[in-house]
C-alpha positions in Angstrom: 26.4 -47.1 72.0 23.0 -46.1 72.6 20.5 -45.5 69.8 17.1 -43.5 69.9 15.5 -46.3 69.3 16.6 -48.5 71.7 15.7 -45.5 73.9 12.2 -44.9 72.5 11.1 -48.4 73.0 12.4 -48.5 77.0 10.3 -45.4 77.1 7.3 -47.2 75.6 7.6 -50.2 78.0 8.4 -47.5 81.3 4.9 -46.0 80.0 3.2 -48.9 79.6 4.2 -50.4 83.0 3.4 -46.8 84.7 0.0 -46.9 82.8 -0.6 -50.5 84.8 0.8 -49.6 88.3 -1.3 -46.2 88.5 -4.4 -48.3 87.6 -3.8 -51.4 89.8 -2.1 -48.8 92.8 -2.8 -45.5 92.5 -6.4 -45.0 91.2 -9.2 -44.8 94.1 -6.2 -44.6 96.6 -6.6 -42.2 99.4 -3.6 -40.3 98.5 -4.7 -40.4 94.9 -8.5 -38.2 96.0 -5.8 -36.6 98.0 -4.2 -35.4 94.7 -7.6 -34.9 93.2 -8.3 -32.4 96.1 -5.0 -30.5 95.7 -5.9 -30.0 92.5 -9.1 -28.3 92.6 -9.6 -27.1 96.1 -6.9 -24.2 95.5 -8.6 -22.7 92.7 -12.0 -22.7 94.1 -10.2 -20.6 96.7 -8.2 -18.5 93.7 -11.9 -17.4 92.3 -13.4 -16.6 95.2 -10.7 -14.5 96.6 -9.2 -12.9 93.8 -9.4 -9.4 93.2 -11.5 -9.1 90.0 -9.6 -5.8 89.2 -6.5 -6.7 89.1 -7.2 -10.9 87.8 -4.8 -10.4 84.8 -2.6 -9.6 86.8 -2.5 -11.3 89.4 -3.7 -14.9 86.9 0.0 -13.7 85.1 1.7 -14.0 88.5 0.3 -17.1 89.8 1.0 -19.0 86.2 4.6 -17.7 85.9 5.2 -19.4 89.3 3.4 -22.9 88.4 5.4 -22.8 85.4 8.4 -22.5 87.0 7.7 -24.5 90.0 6.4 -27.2 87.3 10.0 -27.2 84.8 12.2 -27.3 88.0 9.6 -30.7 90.0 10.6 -32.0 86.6 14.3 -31.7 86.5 14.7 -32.7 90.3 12.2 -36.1 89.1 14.4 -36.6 86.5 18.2 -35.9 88.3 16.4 -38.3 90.6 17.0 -35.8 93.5 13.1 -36.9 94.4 10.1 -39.1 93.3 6.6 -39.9 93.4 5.0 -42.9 94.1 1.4 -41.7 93.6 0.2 -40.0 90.8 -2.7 -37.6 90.0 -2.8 -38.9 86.1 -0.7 -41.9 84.9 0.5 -40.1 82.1 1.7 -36.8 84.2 5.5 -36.9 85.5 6.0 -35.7 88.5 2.9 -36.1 89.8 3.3 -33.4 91.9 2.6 -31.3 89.1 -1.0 -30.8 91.0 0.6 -28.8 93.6 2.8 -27.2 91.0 0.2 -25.9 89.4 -2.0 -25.1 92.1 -1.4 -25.0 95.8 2.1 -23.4 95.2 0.8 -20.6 92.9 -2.3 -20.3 94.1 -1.1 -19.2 97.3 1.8 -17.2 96.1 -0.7 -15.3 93.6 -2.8 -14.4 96.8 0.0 -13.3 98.7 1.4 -11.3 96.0 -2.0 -9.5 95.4 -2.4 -8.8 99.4 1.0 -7.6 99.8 2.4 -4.9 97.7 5.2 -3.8 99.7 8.1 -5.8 99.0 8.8 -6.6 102.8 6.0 -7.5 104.0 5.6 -9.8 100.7 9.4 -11.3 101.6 8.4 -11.9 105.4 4.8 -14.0 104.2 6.4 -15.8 101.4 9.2 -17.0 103.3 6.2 -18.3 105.6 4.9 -19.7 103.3 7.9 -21.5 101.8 9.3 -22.6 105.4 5.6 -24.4 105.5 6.0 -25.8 101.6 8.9 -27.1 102.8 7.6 -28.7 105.9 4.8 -30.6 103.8 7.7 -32.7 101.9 7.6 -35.0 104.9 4.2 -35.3 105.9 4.2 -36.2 101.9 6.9 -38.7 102.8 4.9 -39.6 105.4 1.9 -40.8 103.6 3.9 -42.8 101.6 3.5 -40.4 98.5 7.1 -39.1 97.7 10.5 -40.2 98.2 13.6 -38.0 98.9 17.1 -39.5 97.5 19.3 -36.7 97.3 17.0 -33.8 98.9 16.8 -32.2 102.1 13.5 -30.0 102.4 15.4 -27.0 103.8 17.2 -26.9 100.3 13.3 -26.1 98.7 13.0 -23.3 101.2 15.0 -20.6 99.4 13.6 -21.9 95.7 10.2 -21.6 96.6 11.1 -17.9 98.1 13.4 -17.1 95.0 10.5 -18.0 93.0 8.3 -16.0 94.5 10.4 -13.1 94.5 11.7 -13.6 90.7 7.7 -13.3 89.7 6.9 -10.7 91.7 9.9 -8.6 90.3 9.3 -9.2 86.6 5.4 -8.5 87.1 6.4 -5.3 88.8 8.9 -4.2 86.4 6.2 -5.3 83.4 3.6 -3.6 84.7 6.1 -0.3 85.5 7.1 -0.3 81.9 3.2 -0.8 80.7 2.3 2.4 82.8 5.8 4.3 81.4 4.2 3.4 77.8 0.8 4.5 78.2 1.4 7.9 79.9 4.0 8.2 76.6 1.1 7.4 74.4 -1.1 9.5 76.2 0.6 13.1 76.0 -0.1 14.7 72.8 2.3 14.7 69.7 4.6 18.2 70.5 4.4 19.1 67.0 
């Protein structure tokens, strides 16, 4: 039988050894200012497009997809359906965590504020996830991520049930918000 601490201490000696291989391989790398890029770049572009009425918004839309993009990188890294072999910070699991929190909802954000109507929303998303999906082997490619048990075509209808899962909630939240001020804002009938 296994006992937590027999588990705790592998843990300590997997961090320790990840700790050494991101400094002596990873570090300086091109695919590591690669990650460094991915991770900033977006954003710039998130400020300068975004629509400064509507940031709360659209900020709530773009974080509820990193967040969910993030929780599901993690269970595939840990089912070992994929893995990374660069990453951003030593201490960050999966490392792709930088697009998961930026290219992916950056993107979607910007798409969900310039395209209210649901269809024309489904139609660019889906573009966008067809090309999400296409970048899994040109990530493969540069010797960044490994695939055990994943076919990119499985990540196309995640990344569009993501995007569509947001959108509806933020819709429905914001619907219910507007129901709840015009009730506040009629006067008492007494």
């Amino acid at each position: 039988m296994t006992s937590f601490d027999l588990v705790e201490s592998v843990r300590r000696a997997l961090s320790e050894m990840t700790r050494v291989y991101w400094l002596e391989h990873d570090l300086g790398t091109w695919q590591w200012w690669l990650f460094v890029t991915l991770a900033i770049v977006p954003w710039l572009v998130f400020i300068r497009f975004v629509d400064r009425a509507r940031i709360t918004e659209v900020l709530l839309y773009a974080l509820v997809v990193a967040m969910v993009s993030s929780v599901l990188d993690i269970i595939g890294s840990d089912l070992m359906l994929w893995g990374y072999k660069i990453r951003l910070l030593w201490f960050v699991y999966p490392t792709l965590l930088c697009t998961d929190m930026t290219i992916i909802p950056v993107t979607f954000a910007l798409i969900y504020q310039t395209c209210p109507r649901w269809r024309t929303f489904s139609l660019v998303s889906l573009a966008f996830s067809v090309l999400c999906a296409l970048m899994e082997p040109a990530f493969r490619w540069f010797d960044m991520y490994v695939s055990y048990r994943w076919s990119p075509f499985y990540s196309i209808p995640i990344y569009v049930a993501i995007s569509l899962a947001a959108k509806f909630m933020l819709d429905t939240l914001i619907q219910l918000e507007r129901r709840h001020r015009r009730r506040r804002s009629q006067p008492d009938p007494q």
